[in-house]
N, C-alpha and C positions, 0 to 999 in steps of 0.2 A: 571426544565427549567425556567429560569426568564420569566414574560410576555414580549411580545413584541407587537408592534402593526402586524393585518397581513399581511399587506405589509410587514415588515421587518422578519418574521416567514414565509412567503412565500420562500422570497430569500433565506433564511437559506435551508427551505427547496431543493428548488432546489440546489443549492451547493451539498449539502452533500449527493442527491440521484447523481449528477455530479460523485464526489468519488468514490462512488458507483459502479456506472457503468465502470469508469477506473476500479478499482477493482475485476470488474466481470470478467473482461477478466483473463481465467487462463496462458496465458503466461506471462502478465503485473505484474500478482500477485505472482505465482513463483520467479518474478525479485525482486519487493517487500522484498518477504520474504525471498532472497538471501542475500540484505543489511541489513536486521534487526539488525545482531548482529555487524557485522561488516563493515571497507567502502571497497569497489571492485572496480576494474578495470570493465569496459565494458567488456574487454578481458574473465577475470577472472570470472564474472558474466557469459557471452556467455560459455564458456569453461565448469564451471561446471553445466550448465543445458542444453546443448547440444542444444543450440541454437549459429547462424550464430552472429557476432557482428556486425553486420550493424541492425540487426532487435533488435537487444536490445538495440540499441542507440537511433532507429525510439523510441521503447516503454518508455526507459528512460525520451526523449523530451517531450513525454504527459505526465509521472510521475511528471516529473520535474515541469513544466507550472500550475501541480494540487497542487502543494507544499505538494505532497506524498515524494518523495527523494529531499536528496539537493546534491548538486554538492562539490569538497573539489579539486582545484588545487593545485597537490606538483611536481611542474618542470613542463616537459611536458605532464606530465599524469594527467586525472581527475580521482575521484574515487565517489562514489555515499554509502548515507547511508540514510536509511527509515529518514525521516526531524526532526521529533521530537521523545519525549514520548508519545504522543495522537497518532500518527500512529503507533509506535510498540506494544504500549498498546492496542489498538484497537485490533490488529492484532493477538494478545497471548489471549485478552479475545476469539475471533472468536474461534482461534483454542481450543480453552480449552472446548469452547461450543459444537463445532462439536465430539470431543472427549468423549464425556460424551455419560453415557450407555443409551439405547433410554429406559432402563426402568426405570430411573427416572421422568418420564414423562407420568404419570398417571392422568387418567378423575378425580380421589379423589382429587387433590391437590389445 
C-alpha cells in the first residue's frame, strides 16, 4: 500500500469498508456475481435467481452508484456487468478463499 497521509487512508478506508457492506448483503451479491462473467438483462438476472425485477433494479441502483456494475444501453434495453477487473477479481479471489479446505489453516503456519 503506498503511504498516504491519514486523512486520505482514512477515506480509503471508509470507501472500501462502503463496498463492503454493499457486498455483505447476500442478495446484492448473488446479483454481482450473476454479472461477473457476462452482461444481463435485470429481466434475465431476476429470472435466474429467482428474484422479482423490481428488487434487483432497487439492488442494481446501489451497485451501480458504488461503481460495483456498470450499465451497457443497446436499444431499449440495459444490461449490467460487474464494472471492472478489480470487482470480478476481487470476487474469484473471495471465492477461491472460501473454497479452500479449513485444513490448510493450521496454528503451525
Amino acid at each position: 500500500m503506498l503511504p498516504l497521509s491519514t486523512e486520505t487512508a482514512d477515506e480509503r478506508v471508509v470507501s472500501l469498508a462502503d463496498l463492503f457492506r454493499l457486498l455483505g448483503d447476500p442478495t446484492r451479491l448473488r446479483i454481482v456475481l450473476a454479472c461477473v462473467d457476462e452482461q444481463r438483462s435485470v429481466g434475465a438476472i431476476a429470472e435466474s435467481l429467482g428474484f422479482s425485477p423490481s428488487l434487483v433494479s432497487h439492488h442494481l441502483r446501489l451497485l451501480r452508484a458504488a461503481r460495483i456494475v456498470r450499465a451497457e444501453r443497446q436499444g431499449k434495453q440495459v444490461f449490467y456487468l460487474a464494472a471492472d477487473r478489480h470487482i470480478s477479481g476481487m470476487l474469484a479471489g473471495m471465492l477461491e478463499h472460501v473454497d479452500e479446505p479449513l485444513s490448510d489453516f493450521s496454528l503451525d503456519s
